[in-house]
Each structure stands twice: as structure tokens, then as C-alpha cells.
N, C-alpha and C positions, 0 to 999 in steps of 0.2 A: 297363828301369831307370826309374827315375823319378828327378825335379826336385830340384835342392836350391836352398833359396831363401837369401837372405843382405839381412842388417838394419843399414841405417845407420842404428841409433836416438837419435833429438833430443827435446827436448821439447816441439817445435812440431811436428816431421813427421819423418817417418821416410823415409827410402830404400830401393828394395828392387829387389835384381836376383836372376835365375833362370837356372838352368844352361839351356841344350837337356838333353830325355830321356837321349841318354847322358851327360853330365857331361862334354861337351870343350868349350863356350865360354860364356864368363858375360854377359848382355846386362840392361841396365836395366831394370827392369819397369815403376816408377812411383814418385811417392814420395806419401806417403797421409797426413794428416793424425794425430799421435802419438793423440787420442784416439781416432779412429777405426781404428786400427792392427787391434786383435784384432778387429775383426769382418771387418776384412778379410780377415785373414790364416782365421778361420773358413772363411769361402766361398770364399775361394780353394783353398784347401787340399780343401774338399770335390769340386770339379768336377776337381783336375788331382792327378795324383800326386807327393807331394813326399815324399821320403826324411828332410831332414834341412833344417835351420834353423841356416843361420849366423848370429851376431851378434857385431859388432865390440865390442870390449874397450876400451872408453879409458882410455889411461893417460898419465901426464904424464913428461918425458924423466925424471925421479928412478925410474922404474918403479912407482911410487906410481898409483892410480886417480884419474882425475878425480871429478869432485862428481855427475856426471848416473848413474856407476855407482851409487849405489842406486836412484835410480828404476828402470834398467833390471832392475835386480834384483828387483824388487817387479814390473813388468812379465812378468818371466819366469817366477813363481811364476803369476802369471795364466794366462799362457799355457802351463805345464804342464797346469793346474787344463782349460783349453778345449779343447787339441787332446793329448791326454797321449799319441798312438800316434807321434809326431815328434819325435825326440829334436832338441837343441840343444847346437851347440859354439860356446865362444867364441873369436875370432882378435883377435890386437892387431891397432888399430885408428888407431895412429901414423902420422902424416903422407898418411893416405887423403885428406885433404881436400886435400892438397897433390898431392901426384899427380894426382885428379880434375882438379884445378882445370888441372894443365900439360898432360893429356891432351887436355881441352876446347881449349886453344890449339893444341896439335899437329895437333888433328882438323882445323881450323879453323873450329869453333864462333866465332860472330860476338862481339862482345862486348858487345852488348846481350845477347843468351842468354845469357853468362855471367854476368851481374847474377841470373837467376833459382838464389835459392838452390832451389828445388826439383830442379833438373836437376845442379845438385851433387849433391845430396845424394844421389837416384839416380846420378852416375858412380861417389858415394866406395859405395853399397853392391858397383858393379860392383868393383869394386877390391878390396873387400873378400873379396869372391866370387873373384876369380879368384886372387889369392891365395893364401885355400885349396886352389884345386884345383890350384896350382903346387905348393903343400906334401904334400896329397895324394899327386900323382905321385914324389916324390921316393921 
């Protein structure tokens, strides 16, 4: 089997977590700089085998889209255009930031670490990711 990766996409940096090969747990991977995103995800994607591309959905409690959805969508036309053999689904992507954030406390991530929005921002892609594969298994 191979990896499915998943996008906490911002537009300072993005997050990004990766299943294990068989697709039973979702762990952070890093979070990358948003303009550097697609060339990451390039090279990444060439050395390791990924199946499938989550990206989270933001939308506002009205179920209305937030404002940063079209960027990510003008993103995602890129990234057809770069890697087109990996398909992409999108998952709502409501109160990841909150969950992350209570997860980090739960772990007990210090709370100097939690001031680095980077490492949010990879927990909310982990979040995001496992998610899906709780919805998957259903």
C-alpha cells in the first residue's frame, strides 16, 4: 500500500501529516513554508509512495467557505497540473485547530511549544488525516 499525505493549507505555511504504508495511523510530518509547499510535495512524493492527497476544507459554522478557500483552490489546480498521477479529497476542516491545540495539552506539549504555530499547524494536518481514515473505515 502506500502513504496518504494530508494538508493543513494556510497562507504562511502549510502542515502536513502521513499515514504509515498501511494506512492505520496518522503522524505529523512537518509543516513547510505555503510558497514552498509544491515543491515539496514534488520531491516528496517522488522518493516515497503516496496514494492520495488530503486537504482540509475550511468552512465557517454557516457551512459557508472561509476566504483562504480560493487560494487553496487555485493551489490545487497547481498541484493537479505538477503531480496529476495523485488524486485529492477534500475533508471539513472545522475546529482541527481546536482539537490540535487540546491534543498538544493532553500530550503534554510544554507551553512554550505550543506558542510555535508551526507545530499546530502539523498536529491540525494530523487531525485532519486521521479523520479521514476514521471516516474511511466506517
Amino acid at each position: 500500500m502506500a502513504r496518504i499525505l494530508a494538508l493543513d493549507y494556510g497562507e504562511k505555511r502549510t502542515g502536513i501529516a502521513v499515514t504509515d504504508e498501511l494506512q492505520i495511523i496518522a503522524s505529523g510530518l512537518t509543516t513547510v513554508a505555503t510558497p514552498e509547499l509544491l515543491s515539496f510535495l514534488k520531491e516528496y512524493t517522488s522518493k516515497e509512495s503516496v496514494e492520495l492527497i488530503v486537504v482540509g476544507q475550511p468552512k465557517r459554522m454557516n457551512n459557508e467557505f472561509s476566504d483562504v478557500e480560493s487560494v487553496i483552490l487555485s493551489f490545487l489546480e497547481k498541484l493537479k497540473e505538477e503531480i496529476p498521477n495523485i488524486p485529492v479529497k477534500r475533508i471539513d476542516e472545522r475546529f482541527t485547530s481546536k482539537i490540535a491545540f487540546q491534543s498538544m495539552i493532553d500530550s503534554g506539549v510544554k507551553k512554550k511549544q505550543r506558542r510555535r504555530k508551526e507545530l499546530l499547524d502539523e498536529v491540525s494536518a494530523t487531525v485532519i488525516l486521521q479523520s479521514y481514515l476514521y471516516n474511511k473505515a466506517r
